[in-house]
N, C-alpha and C positions, 0 to 999 in steps of 0.2 A: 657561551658563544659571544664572540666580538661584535661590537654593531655595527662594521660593514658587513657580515655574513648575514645576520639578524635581516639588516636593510635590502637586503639580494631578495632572502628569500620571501619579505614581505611583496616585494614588488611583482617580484614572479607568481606569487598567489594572486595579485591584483591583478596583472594582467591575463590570467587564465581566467579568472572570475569572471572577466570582462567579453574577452572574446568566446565564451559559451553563450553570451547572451544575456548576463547577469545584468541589471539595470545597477548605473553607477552608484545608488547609495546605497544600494544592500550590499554592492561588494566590497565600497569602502568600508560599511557596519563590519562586516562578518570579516574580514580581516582583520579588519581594529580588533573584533571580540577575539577573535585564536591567537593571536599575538599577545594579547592584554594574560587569558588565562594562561599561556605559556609560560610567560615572563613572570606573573603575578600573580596565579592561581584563582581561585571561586572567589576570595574577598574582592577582588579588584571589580566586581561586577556592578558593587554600588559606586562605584567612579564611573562606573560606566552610563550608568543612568543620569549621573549628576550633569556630567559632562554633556551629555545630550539635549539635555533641556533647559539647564543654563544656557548654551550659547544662543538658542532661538530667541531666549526667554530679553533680549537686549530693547529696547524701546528703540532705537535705531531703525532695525529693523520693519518695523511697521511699514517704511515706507516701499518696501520692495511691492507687497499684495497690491497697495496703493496705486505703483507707478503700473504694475500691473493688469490692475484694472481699470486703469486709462488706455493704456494701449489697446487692452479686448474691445474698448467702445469703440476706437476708432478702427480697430481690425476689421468688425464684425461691422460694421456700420460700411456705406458705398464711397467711402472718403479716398479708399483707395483709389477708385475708381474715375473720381472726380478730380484728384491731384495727378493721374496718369492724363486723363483731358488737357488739363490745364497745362501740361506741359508739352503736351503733343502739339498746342495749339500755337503756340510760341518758339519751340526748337522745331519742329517738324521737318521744317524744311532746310535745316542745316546741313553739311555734309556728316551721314549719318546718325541724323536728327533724330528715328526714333529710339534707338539704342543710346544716344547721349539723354534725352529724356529719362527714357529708363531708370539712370544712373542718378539724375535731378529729381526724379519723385521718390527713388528708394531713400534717398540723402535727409529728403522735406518728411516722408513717413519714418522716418526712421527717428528723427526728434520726435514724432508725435505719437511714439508706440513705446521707444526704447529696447526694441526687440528684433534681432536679428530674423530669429526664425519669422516673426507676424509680417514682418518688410517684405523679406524672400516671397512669403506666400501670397501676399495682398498685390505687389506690384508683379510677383511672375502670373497669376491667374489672367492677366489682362495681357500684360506686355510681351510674353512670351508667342503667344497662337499669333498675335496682331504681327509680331516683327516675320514670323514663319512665312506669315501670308504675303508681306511685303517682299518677299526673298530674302531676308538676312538670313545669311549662313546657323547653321542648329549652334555650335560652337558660339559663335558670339552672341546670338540671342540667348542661351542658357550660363551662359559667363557671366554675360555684364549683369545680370539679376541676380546671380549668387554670390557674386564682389558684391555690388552694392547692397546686400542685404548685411552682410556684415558690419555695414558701418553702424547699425543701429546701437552694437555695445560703446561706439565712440563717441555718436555727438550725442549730446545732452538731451533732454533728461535718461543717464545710462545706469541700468539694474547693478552694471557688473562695478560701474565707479561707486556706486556706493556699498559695494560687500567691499568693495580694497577701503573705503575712506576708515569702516567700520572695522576692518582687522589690520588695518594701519594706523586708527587713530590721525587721520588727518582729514582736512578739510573738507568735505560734500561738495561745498558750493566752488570752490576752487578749483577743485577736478574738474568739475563740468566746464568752467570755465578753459583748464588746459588741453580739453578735449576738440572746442569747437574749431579752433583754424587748424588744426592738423584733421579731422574728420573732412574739411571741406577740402583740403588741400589734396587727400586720396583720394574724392571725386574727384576731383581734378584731373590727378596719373588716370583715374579709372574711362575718364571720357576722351583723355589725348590716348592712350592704348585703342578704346573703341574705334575711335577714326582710324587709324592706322591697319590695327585689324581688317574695319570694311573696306579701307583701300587694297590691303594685300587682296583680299577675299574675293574681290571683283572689281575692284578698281572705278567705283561709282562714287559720284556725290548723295545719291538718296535711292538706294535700292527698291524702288515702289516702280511696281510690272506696270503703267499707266502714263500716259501723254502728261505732258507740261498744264497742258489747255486741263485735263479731267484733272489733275490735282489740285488745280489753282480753282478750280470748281467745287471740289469736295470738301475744301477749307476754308472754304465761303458760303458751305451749306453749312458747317458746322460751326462757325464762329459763335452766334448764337448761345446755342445750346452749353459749348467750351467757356463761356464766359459766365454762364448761370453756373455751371461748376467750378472756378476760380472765387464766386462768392460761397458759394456752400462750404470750401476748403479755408477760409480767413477766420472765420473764427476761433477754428480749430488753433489755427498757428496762431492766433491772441493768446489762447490759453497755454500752451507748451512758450512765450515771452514774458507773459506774465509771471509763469512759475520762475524759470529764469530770474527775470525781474528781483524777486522776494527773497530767494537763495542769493542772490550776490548783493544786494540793498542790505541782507541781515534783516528783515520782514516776519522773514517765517521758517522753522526750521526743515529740512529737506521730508519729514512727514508731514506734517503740517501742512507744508506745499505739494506734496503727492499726494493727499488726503482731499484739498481744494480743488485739486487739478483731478482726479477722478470723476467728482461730482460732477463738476462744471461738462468733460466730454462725454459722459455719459447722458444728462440733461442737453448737451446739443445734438447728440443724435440721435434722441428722442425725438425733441422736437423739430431740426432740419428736413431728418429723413422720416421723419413719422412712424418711429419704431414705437407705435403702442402697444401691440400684443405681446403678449407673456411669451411665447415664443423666442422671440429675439434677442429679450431680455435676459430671461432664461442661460441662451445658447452665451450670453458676457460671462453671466457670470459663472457658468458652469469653466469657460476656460479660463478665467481668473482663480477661480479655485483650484483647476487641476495643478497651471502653471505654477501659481505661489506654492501651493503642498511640495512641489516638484523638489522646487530650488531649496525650501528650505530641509528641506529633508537630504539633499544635497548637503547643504550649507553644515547644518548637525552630525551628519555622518564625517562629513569631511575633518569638522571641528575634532570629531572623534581618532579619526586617522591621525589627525597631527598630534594629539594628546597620547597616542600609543607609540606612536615615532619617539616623542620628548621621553616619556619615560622609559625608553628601552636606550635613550640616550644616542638613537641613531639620527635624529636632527642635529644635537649639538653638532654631532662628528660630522657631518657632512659641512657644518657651515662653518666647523674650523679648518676642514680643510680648504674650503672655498678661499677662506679668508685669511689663511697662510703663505696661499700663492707670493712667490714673491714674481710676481708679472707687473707690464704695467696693468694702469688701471682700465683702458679700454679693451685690453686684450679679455680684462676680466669681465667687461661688460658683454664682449663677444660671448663667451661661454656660456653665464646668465641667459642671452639670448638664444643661443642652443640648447639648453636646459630646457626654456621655456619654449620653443618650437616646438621639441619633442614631446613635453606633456600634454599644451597644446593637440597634437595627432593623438592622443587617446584619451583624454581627461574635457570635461565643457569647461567652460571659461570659469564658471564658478568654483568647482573644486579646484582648479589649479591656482585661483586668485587664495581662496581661504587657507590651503596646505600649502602655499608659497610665499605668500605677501608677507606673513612677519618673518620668516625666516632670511627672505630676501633684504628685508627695510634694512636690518642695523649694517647689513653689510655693502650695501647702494650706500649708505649714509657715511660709512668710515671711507668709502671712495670718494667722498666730496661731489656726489650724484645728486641732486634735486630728487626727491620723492615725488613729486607731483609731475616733474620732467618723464618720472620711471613709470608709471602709470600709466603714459601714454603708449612707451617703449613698450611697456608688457599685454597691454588690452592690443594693438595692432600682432603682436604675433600670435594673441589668441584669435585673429580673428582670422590669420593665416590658417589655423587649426579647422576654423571651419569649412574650411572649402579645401581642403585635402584629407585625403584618405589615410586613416582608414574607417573616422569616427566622421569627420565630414560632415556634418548635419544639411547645414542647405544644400547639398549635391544630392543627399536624398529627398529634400524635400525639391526640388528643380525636377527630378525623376519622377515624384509623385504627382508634380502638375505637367509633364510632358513624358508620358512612359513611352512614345515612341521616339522620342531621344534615346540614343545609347547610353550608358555612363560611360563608356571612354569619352566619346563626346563633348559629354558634359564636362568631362573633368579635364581634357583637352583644353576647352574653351575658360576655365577656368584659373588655369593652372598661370599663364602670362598675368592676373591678377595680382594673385598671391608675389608675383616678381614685385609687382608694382608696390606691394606692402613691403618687401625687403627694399625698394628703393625708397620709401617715407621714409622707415627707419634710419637710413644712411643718413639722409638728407635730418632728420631730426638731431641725431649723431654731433652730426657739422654743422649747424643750426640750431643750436635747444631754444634760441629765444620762439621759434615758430609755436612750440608750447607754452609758453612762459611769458613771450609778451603780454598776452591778452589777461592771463591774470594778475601781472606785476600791475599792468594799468589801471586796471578796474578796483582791486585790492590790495593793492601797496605790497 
């Protein structure tokens, strides 16, 4: 059998695996497994083992449970809650101040977690009822929290930047660097769409049912209190500059500084919020363990998939044909980013970074593409994946902290986002220095 027939029908199995319910790394395993004994019979089972726990088996790697376990402390800790204050207390009263908020603390927790899903849930838990209660439309209150939660793969410190640096073999510390003004610059699109939205919506400056007099009251009772949480949240963001800091100084390597930077946020909200009981503790590390088991279990299945693609010789074919196109070379980058859309919509950002990213490199690279330019290009459309159906993750989780939202609704209110992610991209496009300045400056 040829390996575009091979490749049909792998895919077709994977996606059947998938929409029965199959969690993604048993159907990548069990794919990879029936393909592998097809192709290659009962011996190929010890490749299959090898291949599995080698690829985990990388000291690299350490740091993901790490950054991991940083984000649980501040997840689980009331940091959310005190960075949603902080910035309610200062945008509030802008035209549609608290939905631009919104979008400003998912941006701030999103460095302090690295996690899309922990953003989505820690800043919708608050932000969403709060903006309800004010009158913002269901749509834009369940939007701008599921955009903004995405950006957690983008700015720095990103889980997902360092599985491409590690199956790209390129820099940690410089990703995170090509990450930060193109992450801020989507909030950006995401908070000029949000005013606009609540203009079409109702045509207000500040949607809150309440007198001038009682606002300018209730933000005067609360100043206080808003500023006591402005300091309980500074520390936090010492620690996610400092890590920073050490990855672009060359200090510390990107474990080493995830390994720092766990301790440190976990020992702050201990001691800030007074999390002594075993309980709470308990409750970090129980989601640091499920989440790291997750990914890498992810990461090793995946690894397994793309070893049973290479040897059925249905990788090569695909990226000789890729790289035969005689097109130009943007037309080529378009496809790539079609490619990656649609895996994106059924794959998380990690299998599609690990079953993509070398395959993708040599041929981004014979384009005269920037790798770390690509990086950016390709985490922005994974993040479009998240908040489109049919895998969608924060739309379900947006659903689980507002079930009397509709998902049209939600996915309504979200959907003008995801434009906003294809306008970055554009704009990155016709602009690569927006990625690229800030590392070229910092690291030659």
């Amino acid at each position: 059998m040829d390996p575009i027939t091979l490749g049909i029908i792998v895919a077709v199995g994977l996606i059947v695996l998938m929409a029965i319910g199959t969690p993604i790394a048993f159907a990548l395993g069990g794919v990879s497994l029936m393909a592998l004994l097809y192709d290659r019979g009962l011996p190929e089972l010890t490749y299959f083992g090898e291949t599995f726990f080698d690829r985990i088996a990388e000291f690299g790697f350490v740091a993901i449970p790490m950054f991991i376990l940083m984000g649980a402390a501040v997840a689980s800790s009331p940091t959310g809650r005190d960075l949603y204050r902080s910035l309610d207390l200062w945008m509030g009263r802008l035209p549609a101040g608290l939905a631009v908020s919104n979008i400003g603390a998912c941006s701030i927790f999103a460095a302090l977690s690295g996690s899309s899903p922990a953003t989505c849930a820690a800043i919708g838990k608050m932000g969403i009822p709060e903006m309800r209660t004010r009158g913002y439309p269901d749509g834009v209150a369940a939007g701008c929290i599921a955009a903004g939660g995405t950006l957690g793969i983008l700015i720095p410190p990103s889980v997902t930047m360092i599985i491409y640096g590690i199956s790209t073999e390129t820099s940690i510390g410089r990703l995170f660097i090509a990450g930060v003004v193109p992450g801020f610059m989507l909030a950006g699109l995401f908070m000029i769409w949000t005013i606009i939205a609540c203009k079409l919506a109702g045509g207000y400056a500040n949607p809150l049912a309440v007198s001038a007099e009682k606002l300018k009251n209730t933000v005067q009772q609360n100043v206080d209190s808003n500023m006591k949480a402005v300091v309980r949240v500074l520390p936090f963001l010492g620690v996610v500059a400092g890590i920073l800091l050490a990855l672009y100084g060359g200090v510390a390597t990107p474990s080493e500084a995830a390994g720092v930077g766990a301790f440190l946020c976990l020992m702050l909200a201990i001691l800030i919020y007074r999390m002594w009981q075993i309980g709470p503790i308990k409750l970090i590390m129980r989601d640091s363990l499920r989440e790291s088991v997750m990914i890498m279990l992810v990461i090793a299945c995946a690894e397994v998939f793309a070893y049973a693609l290479s040897s059925m010789f249905i990788t090569q074919t695909v990226a000789a044909a890729i790289a035969d196109m005689d097109v130009n070379r943007w037309v080529l980058m378009g496809v790539i980013n079609v490619f990656l859309l649609v895996a994106g919509f059924f794959l998380p950002p990690v299998a599609v970074i690990v079953m993509t990213a070398p395959i993708l490199l040599p041929i981004i690279l014979a384009a005269n593409f920037d790798p770390y330019w690509f990086a950016v290009i390709l985490t922005i459309n994974l993040e479009i994946g998240l908040i489109t159906p049919p895998v969608g993750l924060n739309l379900f989780i947006i659903k689980g902290i507002a079930p009397d939202i509709s998902l049209r609704d939600i996915l309504l209110g979200s959907l003008p986002y995801a434009l906003c992610m294809v306008l970055a991209i554009l704009l990155l496009c016709l602009f690569p220095g927006i990625a690229l300045w800030l590392p070229n400056l910092i690291m030659g």
